[in-house]
mmCIF file of the C-alpha atoms, coordinates in Angstrom:
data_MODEL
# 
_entry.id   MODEL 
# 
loop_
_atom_site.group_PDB 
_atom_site.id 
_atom_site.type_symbol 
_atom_site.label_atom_id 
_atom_site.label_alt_id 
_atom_site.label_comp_id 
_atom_site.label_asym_id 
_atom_site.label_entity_id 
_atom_site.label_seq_id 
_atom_site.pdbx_PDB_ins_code 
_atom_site.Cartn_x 
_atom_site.Cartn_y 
_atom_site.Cartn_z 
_atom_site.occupancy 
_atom_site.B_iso_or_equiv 
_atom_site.pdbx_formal_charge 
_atom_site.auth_seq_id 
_atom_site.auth_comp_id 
_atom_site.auth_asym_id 
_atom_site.auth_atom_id 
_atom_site.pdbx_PDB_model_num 
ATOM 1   C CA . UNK A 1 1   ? 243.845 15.014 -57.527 1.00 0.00 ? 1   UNK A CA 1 
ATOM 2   C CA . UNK A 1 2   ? 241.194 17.438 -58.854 1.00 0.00 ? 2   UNK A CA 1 
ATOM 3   C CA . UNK A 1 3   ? 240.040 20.380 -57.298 1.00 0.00 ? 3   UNK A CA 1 
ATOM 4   C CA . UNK A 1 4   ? 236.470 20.394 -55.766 1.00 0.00 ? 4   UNK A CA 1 
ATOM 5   C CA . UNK A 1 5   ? 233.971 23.023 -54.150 1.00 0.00 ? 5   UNK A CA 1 
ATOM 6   C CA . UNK A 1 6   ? 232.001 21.282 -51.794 1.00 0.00 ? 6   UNK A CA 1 
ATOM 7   C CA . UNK A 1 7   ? 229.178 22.498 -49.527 1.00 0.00 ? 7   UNK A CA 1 
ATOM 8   C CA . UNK A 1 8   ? 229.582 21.710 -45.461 1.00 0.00 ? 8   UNK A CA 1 
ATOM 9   C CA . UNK A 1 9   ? 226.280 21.908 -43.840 1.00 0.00 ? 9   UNK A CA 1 
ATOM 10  C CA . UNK A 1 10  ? 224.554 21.695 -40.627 1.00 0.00 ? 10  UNK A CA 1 
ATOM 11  C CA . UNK A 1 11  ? 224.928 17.935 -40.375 1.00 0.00 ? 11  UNK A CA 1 
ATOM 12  C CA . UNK A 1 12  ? 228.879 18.395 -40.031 1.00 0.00 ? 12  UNK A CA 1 
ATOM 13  C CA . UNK A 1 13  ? 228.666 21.631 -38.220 1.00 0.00 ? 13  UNK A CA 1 
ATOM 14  C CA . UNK A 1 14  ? 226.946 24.527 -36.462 1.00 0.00 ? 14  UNK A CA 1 
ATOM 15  C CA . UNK A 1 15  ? 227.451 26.991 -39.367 1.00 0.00 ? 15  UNK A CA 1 
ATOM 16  C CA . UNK A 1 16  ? 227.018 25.614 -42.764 1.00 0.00 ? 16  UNK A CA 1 
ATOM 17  C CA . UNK A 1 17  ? 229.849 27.345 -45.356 1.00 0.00 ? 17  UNK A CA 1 
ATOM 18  C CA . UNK A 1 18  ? 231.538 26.762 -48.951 1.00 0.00 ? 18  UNK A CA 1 
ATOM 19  C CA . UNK A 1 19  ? 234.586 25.422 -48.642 1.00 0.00 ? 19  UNK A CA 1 
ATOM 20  C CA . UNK A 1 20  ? 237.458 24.342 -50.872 1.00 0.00 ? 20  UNK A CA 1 
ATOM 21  C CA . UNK A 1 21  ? 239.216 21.032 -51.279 1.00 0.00 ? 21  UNK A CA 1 
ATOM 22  C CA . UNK A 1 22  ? 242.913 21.003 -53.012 1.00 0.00 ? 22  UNK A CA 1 
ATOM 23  C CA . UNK A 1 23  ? 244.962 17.388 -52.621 1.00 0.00 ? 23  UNK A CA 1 
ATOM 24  C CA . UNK A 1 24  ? 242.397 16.433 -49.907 1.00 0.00 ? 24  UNK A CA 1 
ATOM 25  C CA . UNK A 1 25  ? 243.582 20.276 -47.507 1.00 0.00 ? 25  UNK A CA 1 
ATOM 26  C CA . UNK A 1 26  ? 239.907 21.418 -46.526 1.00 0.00 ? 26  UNK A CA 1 
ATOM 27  C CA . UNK A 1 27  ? 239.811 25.411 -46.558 1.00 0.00 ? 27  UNK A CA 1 
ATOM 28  C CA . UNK A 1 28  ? 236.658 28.283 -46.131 1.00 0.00 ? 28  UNK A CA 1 
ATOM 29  C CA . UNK A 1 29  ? 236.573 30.663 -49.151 1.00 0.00 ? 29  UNK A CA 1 
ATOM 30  C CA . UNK A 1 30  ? 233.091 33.199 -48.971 1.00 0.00 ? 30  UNK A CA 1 
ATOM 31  C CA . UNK A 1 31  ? 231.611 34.423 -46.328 1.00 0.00 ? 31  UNK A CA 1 
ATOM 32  C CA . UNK A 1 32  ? 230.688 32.372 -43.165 1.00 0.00 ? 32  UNK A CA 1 
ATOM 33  C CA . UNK A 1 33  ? 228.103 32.751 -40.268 1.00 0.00 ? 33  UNK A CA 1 
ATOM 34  C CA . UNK A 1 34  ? 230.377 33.565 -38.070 1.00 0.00 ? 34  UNK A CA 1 
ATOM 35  C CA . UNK A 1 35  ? 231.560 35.947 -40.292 1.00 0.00 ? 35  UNK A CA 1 
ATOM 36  C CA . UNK A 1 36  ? 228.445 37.817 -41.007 1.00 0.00 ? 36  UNK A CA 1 
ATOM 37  C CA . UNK A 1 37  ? 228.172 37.811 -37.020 1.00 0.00 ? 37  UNK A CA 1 
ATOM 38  C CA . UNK A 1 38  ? 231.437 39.606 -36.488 1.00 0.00 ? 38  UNK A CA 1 
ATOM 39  C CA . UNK A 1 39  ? 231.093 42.137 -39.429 1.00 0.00 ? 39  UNK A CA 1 
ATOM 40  C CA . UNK A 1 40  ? 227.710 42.847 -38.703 1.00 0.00 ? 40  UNK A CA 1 
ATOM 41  C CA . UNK A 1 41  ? 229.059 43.514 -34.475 1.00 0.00 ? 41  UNK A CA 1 
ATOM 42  C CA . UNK A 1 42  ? 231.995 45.864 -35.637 1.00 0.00 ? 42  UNK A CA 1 
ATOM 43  C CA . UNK A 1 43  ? 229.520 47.655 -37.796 1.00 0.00 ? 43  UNK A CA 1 
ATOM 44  C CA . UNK A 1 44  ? 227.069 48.232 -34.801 1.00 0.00 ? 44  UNK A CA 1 
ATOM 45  C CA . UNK A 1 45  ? 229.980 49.171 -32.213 1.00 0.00 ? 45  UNK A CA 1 
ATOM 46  C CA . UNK A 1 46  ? 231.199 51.583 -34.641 1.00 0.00 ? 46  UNK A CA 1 
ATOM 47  C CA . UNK A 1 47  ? 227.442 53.171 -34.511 1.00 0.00 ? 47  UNK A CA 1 
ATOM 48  C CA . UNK A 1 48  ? 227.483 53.379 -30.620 1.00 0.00 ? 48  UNK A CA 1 
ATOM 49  C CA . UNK A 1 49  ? 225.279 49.744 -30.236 1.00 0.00 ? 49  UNK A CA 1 
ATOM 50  C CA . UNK A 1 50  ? 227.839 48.612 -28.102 1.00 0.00 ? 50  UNK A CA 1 
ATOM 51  C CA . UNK A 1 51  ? 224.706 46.158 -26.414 1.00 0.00 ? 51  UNK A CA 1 
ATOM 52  C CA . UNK A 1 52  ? 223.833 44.894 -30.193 1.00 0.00 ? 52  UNK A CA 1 
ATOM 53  C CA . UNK A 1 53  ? 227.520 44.192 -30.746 1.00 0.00 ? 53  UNK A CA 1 
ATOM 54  C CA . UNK A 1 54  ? 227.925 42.513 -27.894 1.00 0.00 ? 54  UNK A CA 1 
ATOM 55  C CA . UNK A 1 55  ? 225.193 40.391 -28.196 1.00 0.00 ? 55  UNK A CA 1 
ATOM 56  C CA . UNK A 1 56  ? 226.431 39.097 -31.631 1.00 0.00 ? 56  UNK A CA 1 
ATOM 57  C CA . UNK A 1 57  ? 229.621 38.930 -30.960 1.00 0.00 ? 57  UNK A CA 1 
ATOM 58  C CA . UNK A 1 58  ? 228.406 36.572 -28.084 1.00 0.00 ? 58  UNK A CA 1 
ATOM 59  C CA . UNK A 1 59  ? 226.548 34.237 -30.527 1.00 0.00 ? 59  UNK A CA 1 
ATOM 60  C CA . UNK A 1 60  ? 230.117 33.838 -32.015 1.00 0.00 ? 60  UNK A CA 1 
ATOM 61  C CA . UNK A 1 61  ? 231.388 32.345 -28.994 1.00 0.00 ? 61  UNK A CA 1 
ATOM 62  C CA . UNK A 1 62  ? 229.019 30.648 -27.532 1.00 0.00 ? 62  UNK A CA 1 
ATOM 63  C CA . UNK A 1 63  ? 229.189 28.137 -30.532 1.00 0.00 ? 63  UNK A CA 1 
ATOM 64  C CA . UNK A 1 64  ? 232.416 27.975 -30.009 1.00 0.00 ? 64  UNK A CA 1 
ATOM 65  C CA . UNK A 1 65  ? 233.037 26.589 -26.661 1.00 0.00 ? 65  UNK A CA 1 
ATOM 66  C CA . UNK A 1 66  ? 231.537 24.212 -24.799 1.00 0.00 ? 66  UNK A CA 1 
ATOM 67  C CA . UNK A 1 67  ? 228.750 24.643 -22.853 1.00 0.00 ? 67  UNK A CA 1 
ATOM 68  C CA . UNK A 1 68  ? 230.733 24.307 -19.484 1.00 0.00 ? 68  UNK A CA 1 
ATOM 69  C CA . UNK A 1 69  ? 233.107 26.149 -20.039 1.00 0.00 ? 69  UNK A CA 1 
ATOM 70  C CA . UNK A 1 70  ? 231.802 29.180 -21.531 1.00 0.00 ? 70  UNK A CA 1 
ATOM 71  C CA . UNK A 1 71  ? 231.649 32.753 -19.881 1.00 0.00 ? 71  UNK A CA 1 
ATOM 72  C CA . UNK A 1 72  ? 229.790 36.228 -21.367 1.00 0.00 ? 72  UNK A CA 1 
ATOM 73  C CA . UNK A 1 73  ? 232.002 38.681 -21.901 1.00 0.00 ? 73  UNK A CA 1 
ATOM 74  C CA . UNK A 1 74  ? 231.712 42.052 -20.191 1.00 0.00 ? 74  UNK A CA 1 
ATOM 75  C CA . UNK A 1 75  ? 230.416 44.678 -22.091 1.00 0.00 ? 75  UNK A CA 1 
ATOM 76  C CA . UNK A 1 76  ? 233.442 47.413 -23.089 1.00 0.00 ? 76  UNK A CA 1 
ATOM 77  C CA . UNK A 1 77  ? 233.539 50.959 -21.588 1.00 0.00 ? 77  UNK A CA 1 
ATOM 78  C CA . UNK A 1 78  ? 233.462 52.756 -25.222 1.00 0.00 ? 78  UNK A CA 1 
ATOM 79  C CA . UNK A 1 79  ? 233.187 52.475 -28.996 1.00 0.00 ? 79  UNK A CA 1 
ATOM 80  C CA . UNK A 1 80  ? 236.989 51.696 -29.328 1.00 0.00 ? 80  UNK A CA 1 
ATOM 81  C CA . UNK A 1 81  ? 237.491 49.086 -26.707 1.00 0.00 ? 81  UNK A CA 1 
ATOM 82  C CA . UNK A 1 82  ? 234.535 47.401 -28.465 1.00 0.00 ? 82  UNK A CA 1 
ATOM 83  C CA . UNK A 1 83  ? 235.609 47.354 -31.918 1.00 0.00 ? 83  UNK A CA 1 
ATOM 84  C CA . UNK A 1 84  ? 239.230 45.979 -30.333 1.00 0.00 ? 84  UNK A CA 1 
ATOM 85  C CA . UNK A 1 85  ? 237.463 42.966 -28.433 1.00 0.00 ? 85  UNK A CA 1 
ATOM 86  C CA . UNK A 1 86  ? 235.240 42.360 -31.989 1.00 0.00 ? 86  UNK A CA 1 
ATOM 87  C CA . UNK A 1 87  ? 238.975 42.728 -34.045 1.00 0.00 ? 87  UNK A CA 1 
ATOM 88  C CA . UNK A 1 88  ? 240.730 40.414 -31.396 1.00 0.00 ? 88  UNK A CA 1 
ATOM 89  C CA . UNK A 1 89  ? 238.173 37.866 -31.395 1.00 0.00 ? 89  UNK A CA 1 
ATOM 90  C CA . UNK A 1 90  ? 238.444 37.850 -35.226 1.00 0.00 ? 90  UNK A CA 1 
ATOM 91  C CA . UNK A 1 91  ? 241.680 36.699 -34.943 1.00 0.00 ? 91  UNK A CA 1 
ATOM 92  C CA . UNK A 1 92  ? 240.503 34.095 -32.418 1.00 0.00 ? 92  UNK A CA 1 
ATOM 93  C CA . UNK A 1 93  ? 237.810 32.555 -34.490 1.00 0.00 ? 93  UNK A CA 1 
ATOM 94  C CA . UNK A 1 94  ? 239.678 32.643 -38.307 1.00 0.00 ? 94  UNK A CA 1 
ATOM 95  C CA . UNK A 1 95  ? 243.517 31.690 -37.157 1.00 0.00 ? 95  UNK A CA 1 
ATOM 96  C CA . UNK A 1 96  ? 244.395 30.516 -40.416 1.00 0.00 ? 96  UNK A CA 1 
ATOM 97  C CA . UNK A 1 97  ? 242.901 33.336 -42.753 1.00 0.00 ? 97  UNK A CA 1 
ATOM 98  C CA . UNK A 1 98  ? 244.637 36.026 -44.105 1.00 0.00 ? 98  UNK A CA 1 
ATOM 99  C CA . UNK A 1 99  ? 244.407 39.250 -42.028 1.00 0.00 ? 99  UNK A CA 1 
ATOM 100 C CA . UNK A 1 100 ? 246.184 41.182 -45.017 1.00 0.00 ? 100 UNK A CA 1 
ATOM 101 C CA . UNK A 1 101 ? 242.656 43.089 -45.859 1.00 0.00 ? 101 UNK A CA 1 
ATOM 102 C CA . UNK A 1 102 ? 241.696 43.290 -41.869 1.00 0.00 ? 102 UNK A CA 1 
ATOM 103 C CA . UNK A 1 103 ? 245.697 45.144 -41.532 1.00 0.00 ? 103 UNK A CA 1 
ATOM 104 C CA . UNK A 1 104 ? 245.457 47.631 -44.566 1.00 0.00 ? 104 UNK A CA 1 
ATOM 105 C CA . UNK A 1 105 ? 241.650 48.666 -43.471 1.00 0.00 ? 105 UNK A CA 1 
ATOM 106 C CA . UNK A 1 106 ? 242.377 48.531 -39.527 1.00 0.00 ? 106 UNK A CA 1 
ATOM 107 C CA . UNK A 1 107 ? 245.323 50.844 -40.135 1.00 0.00 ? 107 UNK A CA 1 
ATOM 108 C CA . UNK A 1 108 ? 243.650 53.916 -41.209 1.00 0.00 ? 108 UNK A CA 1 
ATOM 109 C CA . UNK A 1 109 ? 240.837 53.720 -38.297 1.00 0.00 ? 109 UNK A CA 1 
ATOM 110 C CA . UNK A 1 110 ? 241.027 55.841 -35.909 1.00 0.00 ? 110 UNK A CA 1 
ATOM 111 C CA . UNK A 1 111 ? 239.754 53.545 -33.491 1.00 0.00 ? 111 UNK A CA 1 
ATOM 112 C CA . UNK A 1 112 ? 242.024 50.607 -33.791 1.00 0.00 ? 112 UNK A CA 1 
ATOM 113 C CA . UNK A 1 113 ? 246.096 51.256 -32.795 1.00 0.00 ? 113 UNK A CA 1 
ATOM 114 C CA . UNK A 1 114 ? 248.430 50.955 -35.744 1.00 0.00 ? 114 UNK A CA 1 
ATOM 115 C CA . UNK A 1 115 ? 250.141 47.447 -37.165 1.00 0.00 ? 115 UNK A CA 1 
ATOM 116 C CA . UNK A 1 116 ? 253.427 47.567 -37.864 1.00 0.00 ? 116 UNK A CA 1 
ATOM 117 C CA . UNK A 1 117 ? 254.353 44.175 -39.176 1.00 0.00 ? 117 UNK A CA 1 
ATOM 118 C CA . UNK A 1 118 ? 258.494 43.217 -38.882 1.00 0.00 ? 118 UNK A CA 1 
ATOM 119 C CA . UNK A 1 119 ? 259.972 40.072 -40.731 1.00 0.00 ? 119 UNK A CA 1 
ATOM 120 C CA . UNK A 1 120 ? 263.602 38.774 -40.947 1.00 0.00 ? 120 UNK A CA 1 
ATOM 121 C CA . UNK A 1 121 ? 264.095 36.973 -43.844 1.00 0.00 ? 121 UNK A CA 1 
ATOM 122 C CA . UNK A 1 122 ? 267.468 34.917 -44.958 1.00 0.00 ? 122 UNK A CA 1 
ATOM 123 C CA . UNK A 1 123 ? 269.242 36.563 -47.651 1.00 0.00 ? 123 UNK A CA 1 
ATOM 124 C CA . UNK A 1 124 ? 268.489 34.710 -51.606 1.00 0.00 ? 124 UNK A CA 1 
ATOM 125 C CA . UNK A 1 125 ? 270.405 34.551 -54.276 1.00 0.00 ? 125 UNK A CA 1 
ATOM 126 C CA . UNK A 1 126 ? 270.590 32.460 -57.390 1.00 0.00 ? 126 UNK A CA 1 
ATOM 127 C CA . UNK A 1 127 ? 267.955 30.132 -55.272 1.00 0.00 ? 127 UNK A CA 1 
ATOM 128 C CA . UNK A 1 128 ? 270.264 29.674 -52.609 1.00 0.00 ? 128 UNK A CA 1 
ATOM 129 C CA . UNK A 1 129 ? 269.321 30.778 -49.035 1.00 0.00 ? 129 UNK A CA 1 
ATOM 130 C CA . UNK A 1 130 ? 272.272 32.409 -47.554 1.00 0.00 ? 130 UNK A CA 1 
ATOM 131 C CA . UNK A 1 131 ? 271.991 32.088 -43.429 1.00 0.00 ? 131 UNK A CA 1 
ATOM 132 C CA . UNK A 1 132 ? 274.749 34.345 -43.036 1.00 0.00 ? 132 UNK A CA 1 
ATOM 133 C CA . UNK A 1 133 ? 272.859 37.241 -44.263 1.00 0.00 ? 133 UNK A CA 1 
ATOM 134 C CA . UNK A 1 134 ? 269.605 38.632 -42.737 1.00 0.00 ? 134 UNK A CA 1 
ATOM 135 C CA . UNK A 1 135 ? 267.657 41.279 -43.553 1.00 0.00 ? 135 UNK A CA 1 
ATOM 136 C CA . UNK A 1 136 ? 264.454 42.824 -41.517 1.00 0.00 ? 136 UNK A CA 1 
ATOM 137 C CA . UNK A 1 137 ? 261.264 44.244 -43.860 1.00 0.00 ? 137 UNK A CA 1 
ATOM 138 C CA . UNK A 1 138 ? 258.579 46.560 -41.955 1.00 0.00 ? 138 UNK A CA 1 
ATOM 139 C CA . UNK A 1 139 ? 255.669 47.357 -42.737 1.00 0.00 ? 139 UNK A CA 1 
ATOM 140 C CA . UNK A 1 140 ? 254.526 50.725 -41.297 1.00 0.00 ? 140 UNK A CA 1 
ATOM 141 C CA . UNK A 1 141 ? 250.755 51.441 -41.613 1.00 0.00 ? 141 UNK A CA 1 
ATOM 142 C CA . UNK A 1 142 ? 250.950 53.871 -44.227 1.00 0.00 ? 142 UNK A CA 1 
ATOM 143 C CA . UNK A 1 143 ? 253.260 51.436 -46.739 1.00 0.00 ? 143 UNK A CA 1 
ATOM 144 C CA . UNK A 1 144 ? 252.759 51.931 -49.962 1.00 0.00 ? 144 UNK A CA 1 
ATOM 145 C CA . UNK A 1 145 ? 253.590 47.715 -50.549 1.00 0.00 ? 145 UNK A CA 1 
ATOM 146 C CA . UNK A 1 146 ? 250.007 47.373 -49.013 1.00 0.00 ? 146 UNK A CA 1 
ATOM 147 C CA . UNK A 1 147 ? 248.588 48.000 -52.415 1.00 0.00 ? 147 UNK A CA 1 
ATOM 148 C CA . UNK A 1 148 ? 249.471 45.984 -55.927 1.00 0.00 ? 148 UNK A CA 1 
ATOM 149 C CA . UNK A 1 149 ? 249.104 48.269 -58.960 1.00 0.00 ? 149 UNK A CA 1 
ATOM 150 C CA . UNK A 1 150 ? 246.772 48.018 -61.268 1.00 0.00 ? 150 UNK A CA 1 
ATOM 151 C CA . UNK A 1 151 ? 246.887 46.138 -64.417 1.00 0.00 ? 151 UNK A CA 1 
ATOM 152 C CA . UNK A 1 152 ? 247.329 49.268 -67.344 1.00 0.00 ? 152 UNK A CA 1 
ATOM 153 C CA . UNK A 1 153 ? 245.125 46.979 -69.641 1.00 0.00 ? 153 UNK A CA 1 
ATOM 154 C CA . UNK A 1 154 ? 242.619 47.994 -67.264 1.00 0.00 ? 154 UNK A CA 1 
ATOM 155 C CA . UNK A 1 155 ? 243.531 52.213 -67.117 1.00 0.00 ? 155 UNK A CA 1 
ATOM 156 C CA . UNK A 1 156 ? 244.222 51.512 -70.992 1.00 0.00 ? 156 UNK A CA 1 
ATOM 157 C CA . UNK A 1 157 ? 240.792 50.132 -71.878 1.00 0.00 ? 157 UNK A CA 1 
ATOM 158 C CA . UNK A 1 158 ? 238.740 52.438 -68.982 1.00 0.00 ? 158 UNK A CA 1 
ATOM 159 C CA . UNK A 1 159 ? 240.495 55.042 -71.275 1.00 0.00 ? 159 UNK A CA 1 
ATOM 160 C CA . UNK A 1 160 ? 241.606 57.617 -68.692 1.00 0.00 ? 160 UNK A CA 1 
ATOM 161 C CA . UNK A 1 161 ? 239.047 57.209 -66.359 1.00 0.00 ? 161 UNK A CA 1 
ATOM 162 C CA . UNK A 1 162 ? 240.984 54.852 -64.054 1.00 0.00 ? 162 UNK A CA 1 
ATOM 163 C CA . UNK A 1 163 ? 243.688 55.936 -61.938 1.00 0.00 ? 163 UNK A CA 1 
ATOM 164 C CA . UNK A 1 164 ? 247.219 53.990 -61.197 1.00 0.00 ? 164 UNK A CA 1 
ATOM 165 C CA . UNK A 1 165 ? 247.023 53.820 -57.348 1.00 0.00 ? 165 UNK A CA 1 
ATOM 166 C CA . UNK A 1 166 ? 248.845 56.750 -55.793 1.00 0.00 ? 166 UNK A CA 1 
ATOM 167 C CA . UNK A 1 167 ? 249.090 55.955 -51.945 1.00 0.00 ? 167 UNK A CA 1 
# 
């Protein structure tokens, strides 16, 4: 089956996106409206417009339940506690997305609390899984596995002026 891009509008829902369609497995790539809405509230609670970050952080969910059943939230104590409800209700509204950027950038702000991220993982060798053997990987906030290095075609033809990644 080909690939195809295809462009969901208002008439199949509230926020019209780009999309992508693999073997007939519907997925959002690009930005969405609800997107925008939740970057542009962690940008104002991080300025101290806890009200304005609210407020769009409220047109996120109000299209998102249904009428009857939606309550306001109440409006955090403090810059942190707002930028946690905005970062939680992230999670809420894009389940299936990767949160690998959100983790990296989240854990070196001061007003988030770290991730640590623990996996066990069966043993592999010779592509056989070995059940007898498991083995735990962490990731602490400050990992270095967080970043991929960069190509050296690119430091080669930047010719010095780009950096291998250090941290």
């Amino acid at each position: 089956m080909e690939d195809l891009y295809v462009q969901f509008g208002p008439q199949y829902n509230e926020f019209p996106h780009i999309g992508y369609v693999k073997e007939g497995v519907f997925s959002v790539k690009g930005l969405s409206v609800p997107k925008s809405f939740l970057t542009r509230a962690e940008c104002r609670a991080r300025r101290g417009d806890i009200a304005g970050a609210m407020a769009d952080l409220e047109m996120v969910r109000v299209n998102r339940f249904y009428t009857d059943m939606y309550r306001p939230l109440p409006i955090p104590a403090n810059e942190k506690a707002a930028v946690e409800e905005i970062i939680d209700e992230r999670r809420r509204e894009f389940p299936y997305s990767l949160r690998w950027i959100d983790i990296r950038r989240l854990n070196n702000d001061p007003l988030t609390d770290p991730i640590i991220i623990t996996r066990d993982f069966y043993e592999v060798a010779n592509s056989i899984v070995n059940r007898d053997v498991i083995t735990t990987y962490t990731l602490e906030p400050s990992d270095r596995r967080y970043a991929r290095p960069i190509f050296d075609a690119v430091i080669t033809n930047s010719q010095g002026q780009t950096e291998q990644n250090t941290y």
